[in-house]
N, C-alpha and C positions, 0 to 999 in steps of 0.2 A: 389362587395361584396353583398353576398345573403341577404336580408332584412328578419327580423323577422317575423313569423309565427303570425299574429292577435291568442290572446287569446281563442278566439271561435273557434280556429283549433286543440287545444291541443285535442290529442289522444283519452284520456277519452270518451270528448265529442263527437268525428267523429264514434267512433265506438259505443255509445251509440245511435247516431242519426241513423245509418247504422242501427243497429238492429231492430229500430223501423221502420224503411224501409222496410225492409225484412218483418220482421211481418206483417203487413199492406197488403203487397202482397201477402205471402205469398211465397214467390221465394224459389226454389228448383230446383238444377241447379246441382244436383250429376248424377255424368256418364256421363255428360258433358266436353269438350274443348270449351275454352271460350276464343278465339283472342279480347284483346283489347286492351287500352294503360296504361302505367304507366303516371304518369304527379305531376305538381304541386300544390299547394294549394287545394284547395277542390277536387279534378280529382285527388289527390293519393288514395281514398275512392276506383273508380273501379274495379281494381282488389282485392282489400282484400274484396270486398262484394261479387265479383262471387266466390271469396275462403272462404268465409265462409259459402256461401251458399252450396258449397261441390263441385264446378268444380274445373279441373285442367284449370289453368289458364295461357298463353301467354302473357306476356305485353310487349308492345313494345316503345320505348320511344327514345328518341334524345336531344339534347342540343339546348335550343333557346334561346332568346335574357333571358327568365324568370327563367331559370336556367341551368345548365350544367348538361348531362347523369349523370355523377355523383353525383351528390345532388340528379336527381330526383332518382335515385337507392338508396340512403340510405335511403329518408326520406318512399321510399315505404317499405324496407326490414326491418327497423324501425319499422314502421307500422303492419305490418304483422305480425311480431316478437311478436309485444302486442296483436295481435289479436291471437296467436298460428296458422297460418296458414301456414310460411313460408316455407313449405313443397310441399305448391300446388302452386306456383307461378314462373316460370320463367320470368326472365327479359331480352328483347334482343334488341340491338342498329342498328339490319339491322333485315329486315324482309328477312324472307328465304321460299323459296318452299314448303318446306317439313313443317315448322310450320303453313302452309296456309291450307295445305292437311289435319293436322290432325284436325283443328278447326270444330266443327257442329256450332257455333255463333259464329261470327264476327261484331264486332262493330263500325258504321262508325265516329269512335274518330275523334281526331285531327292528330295521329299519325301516325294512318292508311291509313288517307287520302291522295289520292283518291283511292277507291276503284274502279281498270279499269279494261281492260278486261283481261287484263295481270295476274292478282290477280283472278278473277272469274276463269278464267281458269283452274286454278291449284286450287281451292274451291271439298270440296266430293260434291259426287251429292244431300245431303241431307242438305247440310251447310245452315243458313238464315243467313238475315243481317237484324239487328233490327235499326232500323235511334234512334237516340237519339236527337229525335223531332218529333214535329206533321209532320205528314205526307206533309200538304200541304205548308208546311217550306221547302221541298226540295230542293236542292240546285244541279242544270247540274255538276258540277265542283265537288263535293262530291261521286257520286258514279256513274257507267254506269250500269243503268238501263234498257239498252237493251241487254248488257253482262248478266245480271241478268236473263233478260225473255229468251235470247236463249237458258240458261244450265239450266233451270226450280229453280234456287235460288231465294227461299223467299224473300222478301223485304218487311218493314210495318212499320210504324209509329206507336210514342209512342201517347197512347192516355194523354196530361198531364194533361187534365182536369177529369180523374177519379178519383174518393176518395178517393181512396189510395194512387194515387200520387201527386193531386194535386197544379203542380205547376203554372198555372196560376194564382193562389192569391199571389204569392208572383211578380208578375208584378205590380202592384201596387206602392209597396214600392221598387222599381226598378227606378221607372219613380220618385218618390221624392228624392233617391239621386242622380238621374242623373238631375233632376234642383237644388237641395241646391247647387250640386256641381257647377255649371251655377252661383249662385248665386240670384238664385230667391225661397226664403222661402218655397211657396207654400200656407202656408198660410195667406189669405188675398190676393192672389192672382189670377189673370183673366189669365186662362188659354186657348188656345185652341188645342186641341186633334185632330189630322190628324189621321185618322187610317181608314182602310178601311178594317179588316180581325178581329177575334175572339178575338184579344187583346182588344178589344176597350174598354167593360163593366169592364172589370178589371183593367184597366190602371183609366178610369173615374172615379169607385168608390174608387180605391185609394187616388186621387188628392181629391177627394169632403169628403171624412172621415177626411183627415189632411186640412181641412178648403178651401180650391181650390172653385173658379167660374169656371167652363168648359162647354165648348162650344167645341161639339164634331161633328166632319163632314168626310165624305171620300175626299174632296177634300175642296182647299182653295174657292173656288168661290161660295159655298154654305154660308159661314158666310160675305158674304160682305154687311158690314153695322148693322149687327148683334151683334157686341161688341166693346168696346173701351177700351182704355187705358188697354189694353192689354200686359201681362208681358213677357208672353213664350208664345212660339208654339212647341208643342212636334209632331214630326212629328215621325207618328208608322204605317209606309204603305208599304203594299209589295214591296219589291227590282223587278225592272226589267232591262232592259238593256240600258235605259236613265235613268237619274236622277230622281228624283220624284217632285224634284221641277222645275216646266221650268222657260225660264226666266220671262215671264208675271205674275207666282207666288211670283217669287224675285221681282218684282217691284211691286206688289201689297204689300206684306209685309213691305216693304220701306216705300210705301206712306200710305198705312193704318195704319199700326198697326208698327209707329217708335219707335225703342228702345228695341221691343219685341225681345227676346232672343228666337233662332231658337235652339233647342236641338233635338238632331241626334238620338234618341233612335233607330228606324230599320229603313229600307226602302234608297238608298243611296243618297245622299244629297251633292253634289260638293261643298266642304270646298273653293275652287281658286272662284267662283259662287257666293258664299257668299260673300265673302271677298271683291269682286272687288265690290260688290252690297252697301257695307257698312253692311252690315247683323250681327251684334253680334249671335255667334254658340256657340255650345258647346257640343261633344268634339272638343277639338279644333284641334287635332292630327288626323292624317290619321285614317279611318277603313277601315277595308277588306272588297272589297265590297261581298253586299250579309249580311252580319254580322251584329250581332247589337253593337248599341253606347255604349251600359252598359251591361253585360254577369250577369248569376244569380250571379257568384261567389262575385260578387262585393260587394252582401249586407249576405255574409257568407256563409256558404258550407250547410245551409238545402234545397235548392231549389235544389242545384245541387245534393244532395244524393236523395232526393224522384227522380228526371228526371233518374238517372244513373240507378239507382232501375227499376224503371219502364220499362227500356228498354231493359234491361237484363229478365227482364219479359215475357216483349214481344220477348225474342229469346229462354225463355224459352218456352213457349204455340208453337212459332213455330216447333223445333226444335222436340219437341213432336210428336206433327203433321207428318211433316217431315217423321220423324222414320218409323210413323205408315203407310205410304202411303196416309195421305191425305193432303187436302189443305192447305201448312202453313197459306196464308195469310187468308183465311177464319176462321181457326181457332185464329187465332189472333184478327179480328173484334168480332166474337161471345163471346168469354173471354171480351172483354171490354176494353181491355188494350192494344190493337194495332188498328192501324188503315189502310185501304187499299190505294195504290197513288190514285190520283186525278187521273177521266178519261183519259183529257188530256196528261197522261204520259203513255195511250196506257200499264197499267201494273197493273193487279185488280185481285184480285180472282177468278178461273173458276167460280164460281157462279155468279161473277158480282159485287160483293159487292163493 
């Protein structure tokens, strides 16, 4: 049975927040085809914001454990309906050839994903793909980005920390209900922050605003001997393809710092690792790895309408570009609101940006 809509999702509100989205950006997204996904809870916003903005919109969507095709098709056509846009939206349960052809922005949703070579292939030659995340968040398993570089398809990261989108301040208040929910308050509490990438300042000054001690490091062997009686360890460090905690880290948290509650916010953390170790986690359930322990959506749909906004931004500025014959991804860093891949991914703007 489908669980109720939290209050802060009712219609009004989502398409009042969406506007001030748009505004802010200023998005403008007519004469546009916009592939992206239909979805639930705050992610039904997507396509009625690229349909308000004035594209004709593809959404594509499936049945998962969070709701059945069905739900998510009503509560979108619902949606749409109050927004007066139901006119620009298609919704479809298999992706097809021919809706890949017509899209100029493509969105690396959830529902989308993967975008492989199979999908690039059948892409127009002017098509981009705006990552709905910072750039250097990219995920191998998300999109093939040498599919991308062979047929000259845009690819760019959403910049989140611009001012108009700004959702790395709502990381902050991300990280205190992913410890209440741990059951450690935060405040009055001896925290210490793992994070080795741009979350760090925003996660920190959240925990220290809601009363938090934090003691912030990129790795555990930097704070040894440096704090006690320590409550949590939020760990918020790049995912790679070990664990991030080894075992020498799990038996230093043991004998150091007993009791302290390990919360999984990003980076991937062996729940079986913990467990055996005596380690008190939280979440306690499986994530995906790669994924984070608490999604914006968790603390209500405005992180995720400025990020979806934003992104849609950045396929707007691309896709402009594009048209014109020049550099999507260039013009996306110089707008402000996209960002180019990290060298290492061998995939950067002719000018190098």
């Amino acid at each position: 049975m489908t669980q109720p809509s939290p209050p802060g999702l009712n219609p009004v509100r989502l398409l009042r927040q969406a506007l001030k989205a748009s505004q802010r950006c200023s998005l403008d997204l007519k004469d546009l085809t916009v592939l992206t996904e239909a979805a639930n809870g705050p992610y039904v916003i997507t396509p009625i914001m690229a349909a308000i903005a004035g594209a004709k919109v593809f959404a594509i969507t499936r049945s998962t454990r969070y709701g059945s095709f069905q739900e998510i098709q009503q509560a979108t056509v619902k949606l749409a309906a109050v927004a007066g846009v139901s006119n620009r939206i298609e919704i479809f349960e298999a992706l097809s050839k021919e809706t890949i052809a017509q899209a100029d922005i493509i969105t690396n949703s959830g529902h989308l994903r993967p975008i492989d070579a199979d999908m690039v292939a059948v892409m127009k030659a002017t098509a981009v793909v705006p990552l709905m995340y910072e750039a250097w968040e990219l995920r191998d398993s998300d999109v093939d980005v040498e599919a991308c570089l062979r047929r000259g398809i845009g690819i760019a990261g959403t910049n989140e920390r611009h001012p108009a989108i700004d959702v790395f301040s709502f990381l902050g208040v991300m990280a205190l209900k992913l410890l209440m929910e741990a059951g450690v308050p935060v405040y009055g509490s001896n925290i210490i922050l793992l994070c080795d990438n741009p979350f760090a300042s925003f996660i920190e000054n959240g925990l220290r605003r809601a009363g938090a001690t934090v003691s912030t490091a990129s790795q555990l062997a930097a704070l040894r001997g440096d704090t006690e009686d320590v409550d949590a360890i939020l760990v918020a460090l790049r995912p790679r393809k070990e664990p991030v905690l080894n075992q020498a880290d799990l038996h230093s948290i043991r004998c150091l710092f007993p009791g302290a509650v390990v919360a999984r916010f990003w980076g991937d953390v062996n729940p079986v690792q913990l467990a055996a170790a005596g380690i008190p986690f939280w979440p306690a359930g499986d994530i995906v790895p790669g994924h984070m322990g608490i999604l914006p959506s968790a603390i209500g749909p405005d992180a995720v309408i400025r990020l979806q906004c934003g992104g849609l931004k950045v396929g707007e500025v691309m896709a402009a570009a594009a048209r014109r014959g020049h550099d999507p991804i260039e013009a996306a860093v110089i707008s402000g609101f996209g960002q180019a891949l990290p060298v290492d991914s061998a995939y950067t703007c002719k000018s190098g940006i």
